[in-house]
C-alpha positions in Angstrom: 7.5 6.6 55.3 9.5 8.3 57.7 13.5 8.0 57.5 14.4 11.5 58.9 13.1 12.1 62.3 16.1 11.5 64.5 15.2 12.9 68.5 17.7 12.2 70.6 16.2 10.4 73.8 13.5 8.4 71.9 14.1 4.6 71.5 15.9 3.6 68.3 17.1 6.6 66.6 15.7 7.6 63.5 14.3 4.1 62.9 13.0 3.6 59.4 8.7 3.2 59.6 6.4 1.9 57.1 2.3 2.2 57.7 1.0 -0.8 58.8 -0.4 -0.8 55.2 2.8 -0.9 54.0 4.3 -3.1 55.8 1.7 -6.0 55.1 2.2 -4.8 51.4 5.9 -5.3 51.6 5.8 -8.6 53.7 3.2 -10.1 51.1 5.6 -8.8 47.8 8.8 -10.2 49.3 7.1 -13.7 50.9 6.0 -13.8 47.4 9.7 -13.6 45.8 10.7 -16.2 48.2 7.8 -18.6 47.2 8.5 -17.8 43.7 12.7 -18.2 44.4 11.7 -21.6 45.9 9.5 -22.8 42.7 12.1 -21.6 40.3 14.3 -23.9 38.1 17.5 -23.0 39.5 19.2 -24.1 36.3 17.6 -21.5 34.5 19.7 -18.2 33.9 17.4 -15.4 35.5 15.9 -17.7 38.3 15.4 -15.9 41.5 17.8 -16.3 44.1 16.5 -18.2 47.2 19.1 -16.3 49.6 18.8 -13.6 48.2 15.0 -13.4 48.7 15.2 -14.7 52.2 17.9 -11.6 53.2 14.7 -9.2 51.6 12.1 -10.8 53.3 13.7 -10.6 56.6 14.7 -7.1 56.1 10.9 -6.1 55.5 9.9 -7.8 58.7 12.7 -6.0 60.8 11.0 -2.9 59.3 7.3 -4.0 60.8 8.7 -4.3 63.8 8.9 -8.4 63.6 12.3 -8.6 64.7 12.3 -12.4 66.1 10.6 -13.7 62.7 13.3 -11.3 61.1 16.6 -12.9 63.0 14.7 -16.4 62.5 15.4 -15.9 58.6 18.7 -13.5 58.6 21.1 -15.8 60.8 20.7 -19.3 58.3 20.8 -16.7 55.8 24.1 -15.6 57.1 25.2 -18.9 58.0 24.6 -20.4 54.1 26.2 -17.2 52.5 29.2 -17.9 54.6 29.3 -21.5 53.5 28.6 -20.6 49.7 31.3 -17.6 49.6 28.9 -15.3 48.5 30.4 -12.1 49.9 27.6 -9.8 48.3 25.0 -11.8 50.1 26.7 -12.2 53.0 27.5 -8.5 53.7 23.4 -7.8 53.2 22.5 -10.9 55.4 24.6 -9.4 58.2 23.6 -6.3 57.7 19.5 -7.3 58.2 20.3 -9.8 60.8 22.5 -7.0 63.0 19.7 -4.1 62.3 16.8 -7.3 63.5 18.9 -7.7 66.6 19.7 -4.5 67.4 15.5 -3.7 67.4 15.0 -6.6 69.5 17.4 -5.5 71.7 20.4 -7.8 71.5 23.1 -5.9 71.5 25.7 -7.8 72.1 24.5 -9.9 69.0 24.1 -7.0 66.6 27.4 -5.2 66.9 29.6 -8.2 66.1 27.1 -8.4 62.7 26.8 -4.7 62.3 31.6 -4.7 62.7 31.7 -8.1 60.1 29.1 -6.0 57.9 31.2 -3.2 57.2 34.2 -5.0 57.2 32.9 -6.9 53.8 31.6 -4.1 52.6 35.2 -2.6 52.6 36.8 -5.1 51.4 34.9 -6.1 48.5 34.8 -2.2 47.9 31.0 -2.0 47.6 29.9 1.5 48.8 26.7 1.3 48.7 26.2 -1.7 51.4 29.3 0.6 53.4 26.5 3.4 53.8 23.9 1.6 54.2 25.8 -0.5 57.1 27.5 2.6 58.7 24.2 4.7 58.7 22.5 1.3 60.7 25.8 1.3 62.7 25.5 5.0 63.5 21.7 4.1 64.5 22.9 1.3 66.8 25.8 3.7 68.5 23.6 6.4 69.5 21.0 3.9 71.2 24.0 2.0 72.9 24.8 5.6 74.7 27.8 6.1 71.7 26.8 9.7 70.5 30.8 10.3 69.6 31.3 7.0 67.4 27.8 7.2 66.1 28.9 10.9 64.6 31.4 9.2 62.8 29.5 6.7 61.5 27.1 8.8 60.3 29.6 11.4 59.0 31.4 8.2 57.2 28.0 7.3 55.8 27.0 11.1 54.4 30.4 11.3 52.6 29.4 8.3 50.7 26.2 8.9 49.9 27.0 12.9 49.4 29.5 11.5 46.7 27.2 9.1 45.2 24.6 11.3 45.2 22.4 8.9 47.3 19.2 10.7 48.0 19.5 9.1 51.6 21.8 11.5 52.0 19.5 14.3 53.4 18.3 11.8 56.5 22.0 11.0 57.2 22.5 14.1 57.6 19.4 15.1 59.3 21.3 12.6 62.1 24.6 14.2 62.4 22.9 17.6 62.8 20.9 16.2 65.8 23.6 14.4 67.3 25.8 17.6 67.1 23.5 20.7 67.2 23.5 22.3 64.1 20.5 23.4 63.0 
């Protein structure tokens, strides 16, 4: 795995990669949850979630670089959390759908996502989607030619995850330090 190489000049930032191993491993367990979520009785009290398992599924396929399968999955995923009022779900769904579109190069689609992301992140007060979103965000920045906002992002982000001690922390950092020089 590899969540701390972040070279300014290569395309998409510090992505997050997975062996190809990996990723097949991870697309198998979580189209697995999903089939299982489907089969479930929903009327019984620790039945898997359907959405849920959809927003993880999508999420390991933006990772192996399957970003149209990904969005395919993420933006009905937004679309039914929105309906349901399920803030949680909908702050993750956005989250996957605006890192899926930012990797297939839709920019213009992934920053609205990445904006409404944070925004119910902040006001549900649920820190740990916030870093997770504003560590994507600072991602998205920096490949969008934002080097100055995607600092703050990323500085936002480490101050979270410094304070919950969120190992994640050290590649968040490992970000700010190339976008600003200290090494």
């Amino acid at each position: 795995m590899n969540d701390t190489h972040f070279v300014l000049g290569v395309r998409h930032f510090g992505r997050f990669t997975r062996s190809r191993d990996e990723n097949d491993a991870a697309i198998a367990e979580a189209r697995d949850a999903l089939v299982s979520a489907v089969d479930a009785d929903p009327g019984q009290p620790d039945a898997p979630d359907v959405l849920d398992a959809t927003v993880d599924l999508a999420e390991a396929l933006t990772v192996a670089h399957r970003e149209p399968e990904a969005v395919a999955l993420a933006a009905p995923a937004v679309a039914l959390a929105r309906e349901a009022g399920r803030a949680e779900t909908l702050g993750w769904a956005l989250l996957v759908l605006a890192t899926a579109e930012h990797y297939a190069d839709l920019p213009a689609d992934a920053e609205p996502h990445f904006v409404e992301a944070l925004t119910v992140a902040r006001t549900s007060g649920d820190e740990v989607l916030e870093h997770h979103t504003l560590h994507h965000l600072g991602r998205f920045l920096v490949d969008t030619e934002r080097a100055d906002d995607a600092i703050l992002a990323f500085e936002a982000a480490l101050e979270i995850r410094e304070r919950l001690g969120e190992p994640r922390a050290a590649g968040t950092r490992a970000a700010v330090e190339a976008l600003t020089g200290d090494r």
